[in-house]
DOGUVEX-321717 format. One record per atom (N, C-alpha, C): residue in three letters; x, y, z; atom name. Coordinates in nm, 2 decimals, always signed. Example, Ala and Ser with C-alpha at 12.3 -4.5 7.8 and 13.67 -1.06 7.14 Angstrom:
# DOGUVEX-321717
[node 'ALA'; [+1.32; -0.57; +0.78]; 'N'] [node 'ALA'; [+1.23; -0.45; +0.78]; 'CA'] [node 'ALA'; [+1.32; -0.33; +0.78]; 'C'] [node 'SER'; [+1.28; -0.22; +0.71]; 'N'] [node 'SER'; [+1.37; -0.11; +0.71]; 'CA'] [node 'SER'; [+1.29; +0.00; +0.79]; 'C'] 
//
This chain:
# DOGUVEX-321717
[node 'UNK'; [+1.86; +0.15; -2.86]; 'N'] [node 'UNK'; [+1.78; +0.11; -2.74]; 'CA'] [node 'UNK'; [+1.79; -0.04; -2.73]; 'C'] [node 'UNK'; [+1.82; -0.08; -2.62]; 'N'] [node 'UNK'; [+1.81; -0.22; -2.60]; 'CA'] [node 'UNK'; [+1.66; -0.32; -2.61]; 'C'] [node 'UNK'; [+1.66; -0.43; -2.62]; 'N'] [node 'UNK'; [+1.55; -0.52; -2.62]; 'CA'] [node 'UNK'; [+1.55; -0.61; -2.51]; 'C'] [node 'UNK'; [+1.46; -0.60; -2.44]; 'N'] [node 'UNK'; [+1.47; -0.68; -2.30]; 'CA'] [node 'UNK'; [+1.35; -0.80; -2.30]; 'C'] [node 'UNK'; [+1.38; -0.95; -2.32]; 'N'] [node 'UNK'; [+1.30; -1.05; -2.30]; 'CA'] [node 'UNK'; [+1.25; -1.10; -2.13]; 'C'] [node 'UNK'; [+1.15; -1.09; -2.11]; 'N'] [node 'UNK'; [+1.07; -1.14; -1.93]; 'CA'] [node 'UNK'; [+1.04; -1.24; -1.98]; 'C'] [node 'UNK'; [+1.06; -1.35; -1.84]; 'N'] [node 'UNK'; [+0.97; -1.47; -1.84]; 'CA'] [node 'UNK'; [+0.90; -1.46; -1.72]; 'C'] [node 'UNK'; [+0.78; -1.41; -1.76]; 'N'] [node 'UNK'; [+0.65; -1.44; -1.63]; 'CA'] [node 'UNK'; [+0.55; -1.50; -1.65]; 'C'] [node 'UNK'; [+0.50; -1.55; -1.54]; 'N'] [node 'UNK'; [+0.37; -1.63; -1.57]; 'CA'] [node 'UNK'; [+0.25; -1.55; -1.63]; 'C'] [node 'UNK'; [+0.19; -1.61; -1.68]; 'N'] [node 'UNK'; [+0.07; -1.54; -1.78]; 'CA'] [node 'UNK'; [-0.05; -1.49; -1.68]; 'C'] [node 'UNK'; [-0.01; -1.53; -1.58]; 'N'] [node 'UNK'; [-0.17; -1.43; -1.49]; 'CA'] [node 'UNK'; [-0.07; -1.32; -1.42]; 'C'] [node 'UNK'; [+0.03; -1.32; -1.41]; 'N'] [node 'UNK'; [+0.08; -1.19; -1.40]; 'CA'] [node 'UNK'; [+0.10; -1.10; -1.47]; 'C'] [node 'UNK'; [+0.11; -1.12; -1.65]; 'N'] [node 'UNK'; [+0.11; -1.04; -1.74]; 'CA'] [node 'UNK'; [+0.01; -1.01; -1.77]; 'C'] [node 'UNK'; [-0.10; -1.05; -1.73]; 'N'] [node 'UNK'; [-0.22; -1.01; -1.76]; 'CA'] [node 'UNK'; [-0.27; -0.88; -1.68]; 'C'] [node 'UNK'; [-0.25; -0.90; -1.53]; 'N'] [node 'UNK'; [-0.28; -0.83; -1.46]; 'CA'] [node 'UNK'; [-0.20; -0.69; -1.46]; 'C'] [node 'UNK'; [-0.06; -0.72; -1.50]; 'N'] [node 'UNK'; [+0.00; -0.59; -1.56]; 'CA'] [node 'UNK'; [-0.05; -0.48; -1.67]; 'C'] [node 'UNK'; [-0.06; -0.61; -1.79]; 'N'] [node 'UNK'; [-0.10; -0.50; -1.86]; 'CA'] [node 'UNK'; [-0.21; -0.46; -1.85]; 'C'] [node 'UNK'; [-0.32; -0.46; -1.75]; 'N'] [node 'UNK'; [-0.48; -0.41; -1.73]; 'CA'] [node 'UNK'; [-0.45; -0.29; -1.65]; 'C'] [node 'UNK'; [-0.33; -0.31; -1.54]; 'N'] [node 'UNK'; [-0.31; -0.22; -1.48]; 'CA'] [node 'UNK'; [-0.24; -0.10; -1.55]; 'C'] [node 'UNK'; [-0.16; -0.14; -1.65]; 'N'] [node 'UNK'; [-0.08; -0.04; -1.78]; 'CA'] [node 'UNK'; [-0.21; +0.02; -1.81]; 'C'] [node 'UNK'; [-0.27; -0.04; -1.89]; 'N'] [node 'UNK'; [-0.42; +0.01; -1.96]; 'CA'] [node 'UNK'; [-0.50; +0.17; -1.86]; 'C'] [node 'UNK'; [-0.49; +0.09; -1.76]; 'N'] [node 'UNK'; [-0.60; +0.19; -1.65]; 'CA'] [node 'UNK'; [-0.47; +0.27; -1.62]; 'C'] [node 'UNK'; [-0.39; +0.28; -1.65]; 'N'] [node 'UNK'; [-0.28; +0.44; -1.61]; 'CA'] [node 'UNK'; [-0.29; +0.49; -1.76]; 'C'] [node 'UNK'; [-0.29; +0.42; -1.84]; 'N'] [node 'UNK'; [-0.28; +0.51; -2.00]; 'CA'] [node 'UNK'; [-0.15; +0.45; -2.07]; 'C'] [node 'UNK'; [-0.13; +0.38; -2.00]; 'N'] [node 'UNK'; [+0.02; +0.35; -2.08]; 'CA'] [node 'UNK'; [+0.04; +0.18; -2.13]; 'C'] [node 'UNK'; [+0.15; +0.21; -2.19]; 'N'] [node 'UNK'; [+0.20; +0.11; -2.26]; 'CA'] [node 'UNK'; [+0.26; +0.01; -2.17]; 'C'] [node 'UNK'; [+0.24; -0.22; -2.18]; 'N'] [node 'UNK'; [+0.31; -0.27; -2.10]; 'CA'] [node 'UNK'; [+0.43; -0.21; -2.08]; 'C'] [node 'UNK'; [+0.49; -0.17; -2.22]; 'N'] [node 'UNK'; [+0.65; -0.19; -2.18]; 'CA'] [node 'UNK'; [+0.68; -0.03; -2.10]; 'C'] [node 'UNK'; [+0.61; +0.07; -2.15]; 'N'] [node 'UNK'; [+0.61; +0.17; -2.04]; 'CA'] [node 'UNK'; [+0.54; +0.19; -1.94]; 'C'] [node 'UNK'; [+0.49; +0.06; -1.90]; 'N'] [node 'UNK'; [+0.43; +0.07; -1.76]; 'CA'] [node 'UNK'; [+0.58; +0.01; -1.67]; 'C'] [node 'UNK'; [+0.61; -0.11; -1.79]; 'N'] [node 'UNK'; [+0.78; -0.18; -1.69]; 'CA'] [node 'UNK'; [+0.86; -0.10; -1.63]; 'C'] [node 'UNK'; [+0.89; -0.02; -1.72]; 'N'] [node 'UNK'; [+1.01; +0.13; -1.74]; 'CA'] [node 'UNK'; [+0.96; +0.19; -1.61]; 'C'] [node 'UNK'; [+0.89; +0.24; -1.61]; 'N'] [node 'UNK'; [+0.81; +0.32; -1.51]; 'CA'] [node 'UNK'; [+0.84; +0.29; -1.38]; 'C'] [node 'UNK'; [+0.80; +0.13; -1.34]; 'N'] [node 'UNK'; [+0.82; +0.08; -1.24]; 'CA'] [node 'UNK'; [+0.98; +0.04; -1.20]; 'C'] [node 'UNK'; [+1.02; +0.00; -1.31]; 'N'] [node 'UNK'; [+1.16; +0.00; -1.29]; 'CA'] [node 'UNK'; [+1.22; +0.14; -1.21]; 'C'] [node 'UNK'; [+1.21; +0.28; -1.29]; 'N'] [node 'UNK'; [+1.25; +0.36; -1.26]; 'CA'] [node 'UNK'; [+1.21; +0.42; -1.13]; 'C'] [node 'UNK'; [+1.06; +0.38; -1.04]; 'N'] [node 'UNK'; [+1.03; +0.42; -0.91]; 'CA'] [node 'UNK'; [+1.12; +0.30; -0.81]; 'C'] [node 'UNK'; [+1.11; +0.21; -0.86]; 'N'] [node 'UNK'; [+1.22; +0.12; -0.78]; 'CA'] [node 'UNK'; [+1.35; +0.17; -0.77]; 'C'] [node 'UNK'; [+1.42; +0.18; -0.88]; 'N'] [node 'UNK'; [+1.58; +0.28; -0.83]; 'CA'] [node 'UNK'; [+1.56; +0.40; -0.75]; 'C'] [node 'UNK'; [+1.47; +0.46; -0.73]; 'N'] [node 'UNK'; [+1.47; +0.57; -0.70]; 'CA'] [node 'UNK'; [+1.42; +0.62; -0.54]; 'C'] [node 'UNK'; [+1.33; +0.45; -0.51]; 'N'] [node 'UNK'; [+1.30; +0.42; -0.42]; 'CA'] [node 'UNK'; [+1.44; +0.35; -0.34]; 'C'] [node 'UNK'; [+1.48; +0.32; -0.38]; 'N'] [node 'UNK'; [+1.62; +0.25; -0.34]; 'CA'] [node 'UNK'; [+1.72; +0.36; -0.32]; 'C'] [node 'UNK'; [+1.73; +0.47; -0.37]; 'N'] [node 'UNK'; [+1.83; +0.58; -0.38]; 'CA'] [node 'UNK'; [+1.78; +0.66; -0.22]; 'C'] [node 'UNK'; [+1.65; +0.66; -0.22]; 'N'] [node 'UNK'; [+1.59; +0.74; -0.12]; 'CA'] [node 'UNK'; [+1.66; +0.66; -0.01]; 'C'] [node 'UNK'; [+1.62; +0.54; +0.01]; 'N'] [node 'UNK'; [+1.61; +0.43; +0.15]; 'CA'] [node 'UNK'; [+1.81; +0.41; +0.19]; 'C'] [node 'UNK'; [+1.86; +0.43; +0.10]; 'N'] [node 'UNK'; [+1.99; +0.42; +0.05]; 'CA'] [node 'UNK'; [+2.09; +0.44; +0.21]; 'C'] [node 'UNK'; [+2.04; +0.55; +0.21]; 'N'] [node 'UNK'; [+2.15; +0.63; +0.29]; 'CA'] [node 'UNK'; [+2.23; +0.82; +0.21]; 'C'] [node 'UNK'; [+2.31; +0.80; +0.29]; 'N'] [node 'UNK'; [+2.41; +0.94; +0.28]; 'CA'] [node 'UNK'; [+2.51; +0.96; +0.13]; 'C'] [node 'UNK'; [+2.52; +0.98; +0.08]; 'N'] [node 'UNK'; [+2.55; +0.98; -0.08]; 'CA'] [node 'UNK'; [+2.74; +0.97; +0.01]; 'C'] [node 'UNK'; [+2.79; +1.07; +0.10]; 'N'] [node 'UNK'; [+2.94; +1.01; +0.12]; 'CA'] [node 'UNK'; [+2.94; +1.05; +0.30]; 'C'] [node 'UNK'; [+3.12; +1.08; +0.33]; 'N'] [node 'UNK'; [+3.10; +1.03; +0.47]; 'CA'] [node 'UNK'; [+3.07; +1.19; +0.54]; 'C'] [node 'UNK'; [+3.08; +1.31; +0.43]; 'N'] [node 'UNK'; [+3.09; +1.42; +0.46]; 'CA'] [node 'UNK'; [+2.93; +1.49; +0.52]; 'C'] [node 'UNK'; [+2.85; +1.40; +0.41]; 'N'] [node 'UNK'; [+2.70; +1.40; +0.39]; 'CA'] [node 'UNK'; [+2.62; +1.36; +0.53]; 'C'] [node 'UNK'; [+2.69; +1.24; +0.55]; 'N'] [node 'UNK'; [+2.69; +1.18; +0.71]; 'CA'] [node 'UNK'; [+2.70; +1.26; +0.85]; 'C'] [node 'UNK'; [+2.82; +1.30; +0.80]; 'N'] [node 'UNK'; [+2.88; +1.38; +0.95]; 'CA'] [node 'UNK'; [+2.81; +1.49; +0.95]; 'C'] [node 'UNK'; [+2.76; +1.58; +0.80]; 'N'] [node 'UNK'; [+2.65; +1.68; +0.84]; 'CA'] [node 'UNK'; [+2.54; +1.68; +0.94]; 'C'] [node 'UNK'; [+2.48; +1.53; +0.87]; 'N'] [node 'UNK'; [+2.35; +1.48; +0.95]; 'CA'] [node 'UNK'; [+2.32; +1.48; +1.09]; 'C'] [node 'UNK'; [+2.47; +1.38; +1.15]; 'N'] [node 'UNK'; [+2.52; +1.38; +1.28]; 'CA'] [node 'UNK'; [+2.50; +1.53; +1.32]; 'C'] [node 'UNK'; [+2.58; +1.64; +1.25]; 'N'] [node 'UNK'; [+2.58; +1.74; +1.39]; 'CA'] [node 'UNK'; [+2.46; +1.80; +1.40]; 'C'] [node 'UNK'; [+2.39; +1.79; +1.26]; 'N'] [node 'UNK'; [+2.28; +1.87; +1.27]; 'CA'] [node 'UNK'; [+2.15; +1.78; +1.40]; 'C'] [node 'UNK'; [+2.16; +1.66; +1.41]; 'N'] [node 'UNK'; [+2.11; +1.63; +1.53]; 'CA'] [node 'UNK'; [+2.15; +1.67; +1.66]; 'C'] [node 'UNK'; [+2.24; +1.66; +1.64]; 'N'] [node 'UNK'; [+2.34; +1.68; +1.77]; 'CA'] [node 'UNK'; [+2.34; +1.85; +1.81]; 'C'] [node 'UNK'; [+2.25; +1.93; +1.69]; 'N'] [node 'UNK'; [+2.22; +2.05; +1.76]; 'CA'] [node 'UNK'; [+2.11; +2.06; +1.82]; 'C'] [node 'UNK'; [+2.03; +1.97; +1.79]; 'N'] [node 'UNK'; [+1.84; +1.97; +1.80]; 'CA'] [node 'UNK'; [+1.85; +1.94; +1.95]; 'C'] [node 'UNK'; [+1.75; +2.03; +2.05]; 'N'] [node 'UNK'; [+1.67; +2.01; +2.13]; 'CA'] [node 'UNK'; [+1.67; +1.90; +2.18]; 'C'] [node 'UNK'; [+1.73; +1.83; +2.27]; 'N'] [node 'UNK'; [+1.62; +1.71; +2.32]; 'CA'] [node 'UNK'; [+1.65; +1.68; +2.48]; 'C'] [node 'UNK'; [+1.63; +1.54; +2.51]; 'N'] [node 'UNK'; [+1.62; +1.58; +2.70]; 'CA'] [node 'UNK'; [+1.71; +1.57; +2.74]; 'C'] [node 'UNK'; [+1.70; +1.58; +2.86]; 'N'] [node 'UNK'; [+1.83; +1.65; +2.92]; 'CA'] [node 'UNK'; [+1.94; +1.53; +2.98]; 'C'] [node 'UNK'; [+1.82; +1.41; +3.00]; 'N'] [node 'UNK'; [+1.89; +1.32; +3.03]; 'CA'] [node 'UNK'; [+1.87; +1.20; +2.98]; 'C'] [node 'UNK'; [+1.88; +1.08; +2.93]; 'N'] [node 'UNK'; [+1.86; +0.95; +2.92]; 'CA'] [node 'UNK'; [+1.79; +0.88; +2.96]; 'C'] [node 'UNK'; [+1.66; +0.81; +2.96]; 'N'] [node 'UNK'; [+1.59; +0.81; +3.00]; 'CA'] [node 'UNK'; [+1.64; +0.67; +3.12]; 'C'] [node 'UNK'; [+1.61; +0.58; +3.18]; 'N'] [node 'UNK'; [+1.67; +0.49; +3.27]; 'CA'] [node 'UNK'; [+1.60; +0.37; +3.25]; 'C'] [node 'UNK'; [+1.67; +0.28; +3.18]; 'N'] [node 'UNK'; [+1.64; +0.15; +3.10]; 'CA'] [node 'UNK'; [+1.51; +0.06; +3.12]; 'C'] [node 'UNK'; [+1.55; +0.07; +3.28]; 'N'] [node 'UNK'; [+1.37; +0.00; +3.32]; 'CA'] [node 'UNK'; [+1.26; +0.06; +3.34]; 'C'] [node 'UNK'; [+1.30; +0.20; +3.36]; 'N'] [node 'UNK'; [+1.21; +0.31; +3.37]; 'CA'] [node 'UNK'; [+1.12; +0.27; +3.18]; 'C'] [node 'UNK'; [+1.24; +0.32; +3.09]; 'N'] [node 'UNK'; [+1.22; +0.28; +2.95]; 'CA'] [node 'UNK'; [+1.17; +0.12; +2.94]; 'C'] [node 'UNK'; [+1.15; +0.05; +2.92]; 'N'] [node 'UNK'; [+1.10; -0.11; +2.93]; 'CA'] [node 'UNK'; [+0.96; -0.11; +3.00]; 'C'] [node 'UNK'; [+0.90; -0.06; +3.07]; 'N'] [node 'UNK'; [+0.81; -0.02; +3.22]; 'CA'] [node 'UNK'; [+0.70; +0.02; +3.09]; 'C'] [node 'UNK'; [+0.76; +0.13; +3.04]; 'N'] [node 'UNK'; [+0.61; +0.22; +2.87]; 'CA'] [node 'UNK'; [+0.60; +0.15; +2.81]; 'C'] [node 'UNK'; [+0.73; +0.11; +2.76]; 'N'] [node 'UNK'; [+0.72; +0.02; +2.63]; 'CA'] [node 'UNK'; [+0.60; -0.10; +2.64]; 'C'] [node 'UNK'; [+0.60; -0.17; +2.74]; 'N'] [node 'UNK'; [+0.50; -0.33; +2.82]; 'CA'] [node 'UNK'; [+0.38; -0.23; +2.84]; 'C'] [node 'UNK'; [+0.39; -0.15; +2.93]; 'N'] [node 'UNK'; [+0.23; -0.09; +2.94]; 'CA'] [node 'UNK'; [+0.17; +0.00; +2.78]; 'C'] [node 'UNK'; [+0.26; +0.05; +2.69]; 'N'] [node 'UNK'; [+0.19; +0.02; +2.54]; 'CA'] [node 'UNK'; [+0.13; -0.08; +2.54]; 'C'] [node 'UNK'; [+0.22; -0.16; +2.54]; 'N'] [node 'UNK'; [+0.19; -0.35; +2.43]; 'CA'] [node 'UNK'; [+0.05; -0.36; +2.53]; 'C'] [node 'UNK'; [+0.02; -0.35; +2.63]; 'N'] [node 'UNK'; [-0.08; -0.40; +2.72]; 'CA'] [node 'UNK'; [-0.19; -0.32; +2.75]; 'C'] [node 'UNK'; [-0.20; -0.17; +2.69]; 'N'] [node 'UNK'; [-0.28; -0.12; +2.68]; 'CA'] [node 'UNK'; [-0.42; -0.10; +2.58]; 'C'] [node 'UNK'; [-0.56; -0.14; +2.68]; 'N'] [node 'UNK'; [-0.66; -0.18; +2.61]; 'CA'] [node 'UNK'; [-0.67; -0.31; +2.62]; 'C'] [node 'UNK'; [-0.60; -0.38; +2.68]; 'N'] [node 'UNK'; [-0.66; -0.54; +2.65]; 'CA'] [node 'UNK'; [-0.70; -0.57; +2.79]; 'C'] [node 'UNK'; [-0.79; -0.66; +2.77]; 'N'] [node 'UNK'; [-0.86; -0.69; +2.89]; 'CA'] [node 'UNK'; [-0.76; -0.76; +2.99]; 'C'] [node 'UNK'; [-0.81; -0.73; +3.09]; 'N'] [node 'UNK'; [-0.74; -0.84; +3.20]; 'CA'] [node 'UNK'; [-0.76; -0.97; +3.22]; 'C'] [node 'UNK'; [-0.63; -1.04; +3.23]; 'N'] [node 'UNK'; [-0.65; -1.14; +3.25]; 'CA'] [node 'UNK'; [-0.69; -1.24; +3.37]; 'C'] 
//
C-alpha cells in the first residue's frame, strides 16, 4: 500500500477530521472515501464509455415522442423573457 503526504492548512484538517469523526471513520478513510466519490462522480458526468454507446443514445432519442414541429425562434425567445420577467413588478 502506498503512503500519501498532504499539505493543507491546519483549519482545514481540522474541520476534516471532525467531519471523519461524525461519519465513524478514520482521516485517512474519510480521504479515500472522498477521493473515491469524486472518480465516480467524474465517471458519471463523463459521457458515453465509446462511439457505439453514443449512437445508441442518439437513436433511442430519436425514437421518443416529441413535437411535431420546431418551435419558431422568436416565438421561442418571447417565453424565455416573459419567464425571466415573471413576478416582478412593473416598472
Amino acid at each position: 500500500m502506498a503512503r500519501v503526504q498532504l499539505i493543507i492548512p491546519d483549519a482545514d484538517r481540522e474541520q476534516f477530521v471532525l467531519q471523519a469523526r461524525r461519519e465513524g471513520m478514520t482521516f485517512s478513510a474519510w480521504l479515500r472515501a472522498a477521493a473515491h466519490e469524486r472518480l465516480r462522480a467524474n465517471r458519471r458526468s463523463f459521457g458515453f464509455e465509446n462511439m457505439e454507446a453514443l449512437e445508441d443514445f442518439i437513436a433511442y432519442c430519436d425514437s421518443l415522442p416529441g413535437p411535431e414541429r420546431e418551435p419558431d425562434w422568436e416565438e421561442h425567445l418571447t417565453v424565455l423573457n416573459e419567464s425571466k420577467t415573471r413576478g416582478l413588478p412593473d416598472v
